[in-house]
N, C-alpha and C positions, 0 to 999 in steps of 0.2 A: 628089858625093853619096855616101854609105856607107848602106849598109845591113846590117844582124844580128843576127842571134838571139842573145839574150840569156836566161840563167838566173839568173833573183836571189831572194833568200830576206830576209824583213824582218823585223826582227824587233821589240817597244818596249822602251826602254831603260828600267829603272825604277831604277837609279842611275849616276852617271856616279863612275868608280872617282877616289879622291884623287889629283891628279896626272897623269893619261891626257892628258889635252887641256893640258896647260900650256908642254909643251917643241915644242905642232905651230901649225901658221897655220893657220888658217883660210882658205875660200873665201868670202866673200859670194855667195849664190846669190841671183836674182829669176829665176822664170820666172812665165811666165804662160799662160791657153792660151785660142788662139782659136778655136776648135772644137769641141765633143766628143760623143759617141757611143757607144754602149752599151760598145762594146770597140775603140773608137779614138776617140784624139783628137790634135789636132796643138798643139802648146806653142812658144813662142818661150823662150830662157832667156839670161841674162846672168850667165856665172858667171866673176868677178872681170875682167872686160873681153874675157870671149872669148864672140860671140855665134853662138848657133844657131836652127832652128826642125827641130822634128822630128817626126817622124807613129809617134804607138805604135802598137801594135797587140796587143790581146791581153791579159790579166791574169793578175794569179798570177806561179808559176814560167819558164814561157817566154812571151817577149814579142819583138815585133819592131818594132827602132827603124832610121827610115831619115832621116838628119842631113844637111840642108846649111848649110854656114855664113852665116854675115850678118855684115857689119859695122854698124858703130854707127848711121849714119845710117836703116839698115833695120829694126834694131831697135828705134830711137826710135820711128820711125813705125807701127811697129805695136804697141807697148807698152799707148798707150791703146784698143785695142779689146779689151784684157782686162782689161780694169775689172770690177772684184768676181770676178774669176777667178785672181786670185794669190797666190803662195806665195813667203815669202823666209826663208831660213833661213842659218846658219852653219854649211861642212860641213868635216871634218874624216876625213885617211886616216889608216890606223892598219894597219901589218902586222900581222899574226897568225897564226902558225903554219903560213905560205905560201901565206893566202891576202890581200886586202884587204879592211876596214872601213872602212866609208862611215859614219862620224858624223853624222849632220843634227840640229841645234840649231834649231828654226824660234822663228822672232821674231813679234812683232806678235799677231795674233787667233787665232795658232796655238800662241802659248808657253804652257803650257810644257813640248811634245809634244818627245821625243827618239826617234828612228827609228835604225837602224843597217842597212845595207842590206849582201850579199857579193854581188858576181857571178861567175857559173862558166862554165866553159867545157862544159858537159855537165851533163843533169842528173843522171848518176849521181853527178860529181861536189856536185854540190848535196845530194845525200840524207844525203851522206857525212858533211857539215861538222856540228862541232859547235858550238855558238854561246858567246860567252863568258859567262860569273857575267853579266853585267848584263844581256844581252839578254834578257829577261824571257818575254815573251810572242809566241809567231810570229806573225804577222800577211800573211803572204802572201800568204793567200787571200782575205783579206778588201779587201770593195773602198772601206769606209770609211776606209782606211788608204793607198789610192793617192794620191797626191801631185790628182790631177785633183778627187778626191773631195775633199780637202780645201780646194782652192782655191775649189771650188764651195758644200762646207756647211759648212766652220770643222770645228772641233774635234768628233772623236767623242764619243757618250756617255761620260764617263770622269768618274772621281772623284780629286780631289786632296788624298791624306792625309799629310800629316809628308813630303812634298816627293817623294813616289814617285807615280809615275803607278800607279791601280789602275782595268780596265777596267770598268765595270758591267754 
């Protein structure tokens, strides 16, 4: 089991730069969550054949995640108890100026929502970061933009004009 605090800052991407994503692979991501609660919830996720379930804790900038693994069998079986609670997306790393970019492409009743998440090792260092030209809008604080929230209501109020996400 692992457990840690985590700093992550989110931001929406309102265009994806020509080229950025063409020379990386992608993850297929499904998780799903069987649980949840005002400021915890606990997810099972299958990201490209490596299975977890994890208990968050917390929203925003610091959060605490405590993982232990599953293999396939355990993840099958408890997939369907998170029916109408999941999220699957396309995710992609991207260095940047020594830190990492988490691309999230979500598919299905979530498209056509792009997220970009950083994680820090401190929060001073998180205040520090500057986000790239596309990350558009921070969204960290908001909790209609958590991954739980979304698996739970779909797509935030947003408007879709000439192929950029604009919040409403």
């Amino acid at each position: 089991m692992q457990t840690e605090w985590e700093f992550e800052r989110k931001f929406v991407v309102s265009y994806v730069p020509e080229g950025l994503l063409d020379t990386r692979k992608s993850v297929v991501i499904r998780q799903g969550y069987l649980a949840t609660e005002r400021d915890k919830h606990i997810r099972i996720r299958d990201e490209g054949g490596h299975y977890t379930m994890t208990v968050k804790q917390g929203m925003g900038l610091k959060r605490r995640d405590t993982r232990i693994e599953l293999n396939a069998a355990q993840f099958n079986d408890l997939w369907p108890l998170t029916q109408n609670m999941r999220v699957e997306k396309k995710r992609y790393r991207i260095d940047f100026f020594g830190d990492q970019l988490v691309v999230d492409i979500f598919v299905g009743n979530l498209a056509p929502l792009k997220l970009v998440e950083v994680e820090f090792d401190s929060e001073i260092s998180s205040r520090q970061f500057l986000p790239p030209d596309f990350a558009d809008l921070e969204v960290t604080q908001r909790k209609e933009f958590q991954n739980v929230a979304l698996a739970r209501y779909g797509l935030p109020d947003m408007v879709i004009s000439s192929g950029q996400q604009v919040i409403a």
